[in-house]
N, C-alpha and C positions, 0 to 999 in steps of 0.2 A: 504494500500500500504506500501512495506516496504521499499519504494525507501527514503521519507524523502523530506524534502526541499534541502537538500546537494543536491540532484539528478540534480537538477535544476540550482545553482550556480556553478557548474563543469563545464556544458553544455556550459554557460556563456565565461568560459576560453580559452579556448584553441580552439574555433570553427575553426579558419579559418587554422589551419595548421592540422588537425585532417581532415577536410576537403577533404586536397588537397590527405591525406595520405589511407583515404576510395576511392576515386578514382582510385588512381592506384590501387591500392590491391583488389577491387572486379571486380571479372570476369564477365565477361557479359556473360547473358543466356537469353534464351527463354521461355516462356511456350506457349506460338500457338498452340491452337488446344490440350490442354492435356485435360484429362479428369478430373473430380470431382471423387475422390474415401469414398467410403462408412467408417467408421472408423472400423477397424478391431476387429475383437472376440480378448477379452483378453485387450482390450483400458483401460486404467485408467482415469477417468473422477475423477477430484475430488472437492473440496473445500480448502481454506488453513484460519489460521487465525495464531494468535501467542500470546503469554502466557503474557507478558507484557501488549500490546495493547487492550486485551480484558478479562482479568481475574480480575483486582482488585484487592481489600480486597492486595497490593502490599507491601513488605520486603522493607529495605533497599536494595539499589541498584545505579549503576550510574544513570540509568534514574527516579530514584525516585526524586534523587537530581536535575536532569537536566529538568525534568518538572516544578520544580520551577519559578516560575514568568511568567509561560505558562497558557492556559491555565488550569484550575484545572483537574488534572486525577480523582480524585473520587474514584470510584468503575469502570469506564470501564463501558461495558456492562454486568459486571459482570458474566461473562462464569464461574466461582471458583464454584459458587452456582447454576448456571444456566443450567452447560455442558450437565446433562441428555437430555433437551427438545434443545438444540443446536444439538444435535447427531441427535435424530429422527429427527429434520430439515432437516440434510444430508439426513439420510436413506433416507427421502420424495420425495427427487430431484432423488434416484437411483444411486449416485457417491458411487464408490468404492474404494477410497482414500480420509480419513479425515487430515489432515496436522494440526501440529503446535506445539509449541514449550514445549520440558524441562525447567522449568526455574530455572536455578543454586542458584540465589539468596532465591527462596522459597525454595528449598531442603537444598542450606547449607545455615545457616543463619550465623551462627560464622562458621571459619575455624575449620574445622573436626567435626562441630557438625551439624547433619541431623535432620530437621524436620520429625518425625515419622505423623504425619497427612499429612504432604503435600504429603509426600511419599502415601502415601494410597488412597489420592488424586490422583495421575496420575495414580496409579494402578487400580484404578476402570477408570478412561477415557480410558485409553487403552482397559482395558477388554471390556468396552461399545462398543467403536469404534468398538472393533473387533467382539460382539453380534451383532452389528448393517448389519454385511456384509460389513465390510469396511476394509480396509489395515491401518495402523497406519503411515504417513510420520512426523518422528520426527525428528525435528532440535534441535542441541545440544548449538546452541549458536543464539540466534535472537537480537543480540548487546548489550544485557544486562546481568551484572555481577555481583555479592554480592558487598555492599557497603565496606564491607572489600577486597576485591581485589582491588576496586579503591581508596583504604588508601593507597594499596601498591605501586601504580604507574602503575595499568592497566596492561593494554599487555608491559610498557614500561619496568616493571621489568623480568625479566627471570623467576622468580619462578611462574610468572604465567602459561607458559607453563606448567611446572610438573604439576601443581593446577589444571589446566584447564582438563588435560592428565586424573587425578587420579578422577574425577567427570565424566569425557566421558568413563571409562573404566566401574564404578558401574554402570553409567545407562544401557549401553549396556549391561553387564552383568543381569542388571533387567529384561530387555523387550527381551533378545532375545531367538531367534524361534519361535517369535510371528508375520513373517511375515514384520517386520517394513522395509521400507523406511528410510536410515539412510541420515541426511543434517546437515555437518557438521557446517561450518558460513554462514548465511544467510548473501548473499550480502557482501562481503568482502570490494567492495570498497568503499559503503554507509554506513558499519561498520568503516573503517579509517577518513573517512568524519566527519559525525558525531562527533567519537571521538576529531579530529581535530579544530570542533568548535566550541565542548561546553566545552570541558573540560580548556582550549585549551591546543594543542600538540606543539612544534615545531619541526621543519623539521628533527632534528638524532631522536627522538622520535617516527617520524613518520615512519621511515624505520624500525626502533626497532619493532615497531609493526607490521607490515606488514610482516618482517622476522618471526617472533614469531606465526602471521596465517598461512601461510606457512608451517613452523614446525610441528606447532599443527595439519593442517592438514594433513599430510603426513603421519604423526604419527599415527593419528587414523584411517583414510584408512583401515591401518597393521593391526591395535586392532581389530576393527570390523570385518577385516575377519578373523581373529582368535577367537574370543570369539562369532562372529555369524557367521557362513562360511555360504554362498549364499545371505546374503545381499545383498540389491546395496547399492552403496554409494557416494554419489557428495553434492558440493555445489554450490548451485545455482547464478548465475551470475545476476547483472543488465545491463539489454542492455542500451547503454548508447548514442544511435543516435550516433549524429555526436562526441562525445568523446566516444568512444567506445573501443579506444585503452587503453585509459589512464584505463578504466574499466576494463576490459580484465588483464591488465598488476599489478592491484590490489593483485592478486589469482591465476585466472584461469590459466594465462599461465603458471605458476612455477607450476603446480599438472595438468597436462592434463594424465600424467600415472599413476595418483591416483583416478580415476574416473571411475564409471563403468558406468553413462549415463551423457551428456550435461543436466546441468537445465539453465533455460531460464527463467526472468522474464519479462515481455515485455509488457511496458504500452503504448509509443509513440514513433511515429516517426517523422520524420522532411523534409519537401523537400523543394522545390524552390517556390513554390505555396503556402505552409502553413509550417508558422515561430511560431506558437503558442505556440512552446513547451519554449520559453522564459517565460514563466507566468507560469513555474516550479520555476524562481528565485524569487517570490514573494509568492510562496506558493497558490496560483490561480490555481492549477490543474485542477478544475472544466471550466476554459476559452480554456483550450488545445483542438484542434481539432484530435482526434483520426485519424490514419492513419493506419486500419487493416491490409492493404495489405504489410505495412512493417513485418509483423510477418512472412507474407511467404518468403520473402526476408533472413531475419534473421535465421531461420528454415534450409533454405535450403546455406546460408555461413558458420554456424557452420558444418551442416553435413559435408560441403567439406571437412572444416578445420580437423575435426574428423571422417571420415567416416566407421571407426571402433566402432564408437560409437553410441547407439540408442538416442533421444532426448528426454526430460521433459520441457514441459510450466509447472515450478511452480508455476507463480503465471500470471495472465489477469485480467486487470478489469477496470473499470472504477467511474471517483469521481463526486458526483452532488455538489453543491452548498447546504449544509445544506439539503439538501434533494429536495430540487425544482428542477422543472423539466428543460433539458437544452434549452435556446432559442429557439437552431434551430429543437426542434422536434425530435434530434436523441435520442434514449431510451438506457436504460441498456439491455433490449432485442435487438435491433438491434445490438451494440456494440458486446453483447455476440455471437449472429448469423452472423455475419461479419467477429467475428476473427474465427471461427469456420467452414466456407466457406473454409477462406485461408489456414487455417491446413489440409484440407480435399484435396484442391489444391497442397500442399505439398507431402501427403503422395500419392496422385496419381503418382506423380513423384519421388516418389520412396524415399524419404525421411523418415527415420525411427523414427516415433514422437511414442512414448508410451504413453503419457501421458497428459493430460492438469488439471489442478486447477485455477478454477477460484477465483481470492482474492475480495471479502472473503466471506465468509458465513452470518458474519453480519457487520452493521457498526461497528466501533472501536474505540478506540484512535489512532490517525496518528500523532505519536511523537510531542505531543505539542497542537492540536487542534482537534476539533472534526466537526470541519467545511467539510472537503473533508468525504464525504460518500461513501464506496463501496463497500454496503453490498446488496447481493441476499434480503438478507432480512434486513431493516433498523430500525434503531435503535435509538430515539432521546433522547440521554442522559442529554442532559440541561433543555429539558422542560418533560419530562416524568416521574414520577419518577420511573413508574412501568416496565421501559425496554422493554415495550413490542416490540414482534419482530414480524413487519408488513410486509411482502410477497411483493418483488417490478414485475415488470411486466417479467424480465428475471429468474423468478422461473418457470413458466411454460414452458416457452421455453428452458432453460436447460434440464428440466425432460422430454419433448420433444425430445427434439437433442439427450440425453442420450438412450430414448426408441425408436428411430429409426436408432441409429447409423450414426445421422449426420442431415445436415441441410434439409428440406423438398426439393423434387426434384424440378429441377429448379428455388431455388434458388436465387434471383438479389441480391446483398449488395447494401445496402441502401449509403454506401459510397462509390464514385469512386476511383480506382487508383488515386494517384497524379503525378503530370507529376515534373521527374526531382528527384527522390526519393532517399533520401541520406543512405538507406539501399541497394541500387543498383544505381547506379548515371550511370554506360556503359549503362545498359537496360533499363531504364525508363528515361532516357533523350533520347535515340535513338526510342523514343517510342514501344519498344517492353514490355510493361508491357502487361502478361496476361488478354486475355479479358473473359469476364465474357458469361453466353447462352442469356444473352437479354438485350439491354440496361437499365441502373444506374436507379433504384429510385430515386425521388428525394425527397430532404427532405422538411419536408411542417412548 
């Protein structure tokens, strides 16, 4: 997940006037009686992972520094040495989008000086990816930067901009016409976050930065469709429940005409019924009760918002407990086949989703600990030493849903709607939450 413990302590802030402010501002709607639509010819199913969290063998860097007195990073699961058999992974499942990150710090290690191996490194992933049948989705910045930028003062100095500009212009310049998926900052407002509480930032710092992603992104938009014309190109957003605005107001709103689709990252939601996503502030991800049917919700308030634009889930997924199974029974294949119901519920109503990635291919590093797993395929890095990468129960079901183009017909989610849902508070406290062909599974 690239949301972070931040994700979770924001949530914390600002809930009750955030609250009142998701209220008025979404519109109420129906779905009664709509139908399930098939996922259309041409869908992007993918996988995501990121260069930091899963490669190793790791440069100087801020989060080299910031893992410090964290849990140990190690080697990761060591994707560096690994990527080949991580790719046919993908090919296995049939997704045709592999996601994940450039990472600045292993290219430039000194200012203006380029690692010729790492370079030849992602030259050959890319080429794989793309052997493999697959799209390359490359992010240019996954919150981590050369430990010389963060000598200089981070995004707080201005010349990081140019720096940042003159590294996003070479890679683009590398990889393009090869198809890519350009993602500028991942997660901008869980990039401020962060920055804000490990480094720490204070508050003209903090707008310094945030002007400076802004900037940066705007700016590359330009470049990428100049140096790759027919790109797409966005950064993906974290949905943020009930502070949603404060997320939103991160990035996304300042560059909505720098975007050629919505990305969406969408792990939980929150209603009246179920407060769980508080056990985001403790790093407890694995206690949080999933709320699938917020993604349709979500889905279908961006497109209004945007309705010129098509949609990306970049990233879904869900964390175990070091790998154990969750109490109540529910699975990483339900989870997977749940959110993937309510997308399909989406795009029947006319919602234009291109895309889904589920995070992540395997387990990782999740900034700081290796506790929260949410990997297809899992990975036990503390007691393993041999990484191997053990197939969890929504690998089948993926490669399933991918080879039929959606969820088996008829369908139940194993989770109910929740009543009072603060991704739609008019419609699901007046109880018009879409109903499902038969009633709710229950979970055992």
């Amino acid at each position: 997940m690239s949301g972070g413990s931040a994700f979770g302590r924001i949530r914390l802030v600002i809930v009750g006037a955030v609250t009142v402010a998701v209220a008025v501002m979404t519109p109420a709607h129906s779905a009664e009686g709509a139908g399930i639509a098939r996922f259309p010819s041409g869908f992007l199913f993918g996988v995501s992972t990121s260069g930091f969290q899963a490669e190793g063998s790791f440069p100087d860097s801020n989060w080299t520094r910031y893992a410090r007195g964290k849990t140990p990073y190690g080697d990761s699961v060591d994707f560096r040495h690994r990527y080949p058999g991580d790719i046919e992974l993908a090919r296995g499942l049939g997704v045709n989008v592999f996601r994940t990150s450039l990472e600045w710090a292993r290219i430039e290690p000194r200012r203006g000086v380029r690692d010729e191996t790492e370079l030849a490194y992602y030259d050959d992933l890319v080429r794989r990816i793309r052997a493999a049948g697959m799209r390359p989705m490359l992010t240019l910045d996954h919150w981590v930067h050369p430990g010389w930028v963060a000598d200089q003062g981070a995004w707080a100095n201005p010349r990081t901009v140019s720096d940042w500009l003159r590294h996003a212009r070479f890679m683009v310049e590398r990889y393009r016409g090869q198809g890519v998926i350009w993602i500028t900052f991942n997660e901008a407002s869980q990039y401020l976050l962060h920055e804000t509480l490990e480094r720490p930032m204070g508050p003209l710092q903090v707008i310094a930065m945030r002007q400076a992603l802004i900037r940066a992104h705007r700016a590359a938009y330009d470049m990428i469709h100049e140096v790759d014309p027919g790109a797409p190109v966005s950064s993906n957003v974290a949905y943020g429940s009930i502070v949603n605005g404060a997320f939103d107001a991160a990035l996304f709103n300042e560059v909505t005409d720098k975007l050629d689709f919505i990305g969406i990252d969408y792990y939980y939601g929150a209603s009246l019924e179920n407060l769980t996503a508080v056990h985001a502030a403790t790093g407890e991800y694995w206690r949080i009760d999933p709320e699938p049917e917020g993604l349709y919700y979500v889905l279908k308030n961006y497109q209004r918002r945007l309705p010129h634009l098509p949609v990306y889930i970049v990233e879904n997924g869900m964390p175990t407990d070091d790998g154990k199974p969750r109490p109540d029974g529910y699975t990483r294949a339900d989870h997977l086949r749940d959110h993937l119901y309510w997308v399909q519920r989406a795009i029947g109503e006319g919602v234009q989703v291109m895309g889904y990635n589920y995070w992540s291919l395997t387990d990782n590093y999740e900034w700081g600990s290796y506790r929260p797993r949410f990997g297809l395929y899992t990975v036990d890095v503390q007691a393993d030493p041999s990484l191997r990468r053990r197939p969890t129960d929504a690998v089948p079901a993926y490669r399933s849903v991918i080879a039929n183009a959606g969820v088996p017909s008829g369908y139940v989610p194993v989770r109910r709607p929740a009543w009072c849902s603060v991704e739609d508070l008019i419609a699901t406290c007046l109880g018009r939450t879409p109903a499902p062909p038969a009633p709710y599974r229950a979970l055992y």
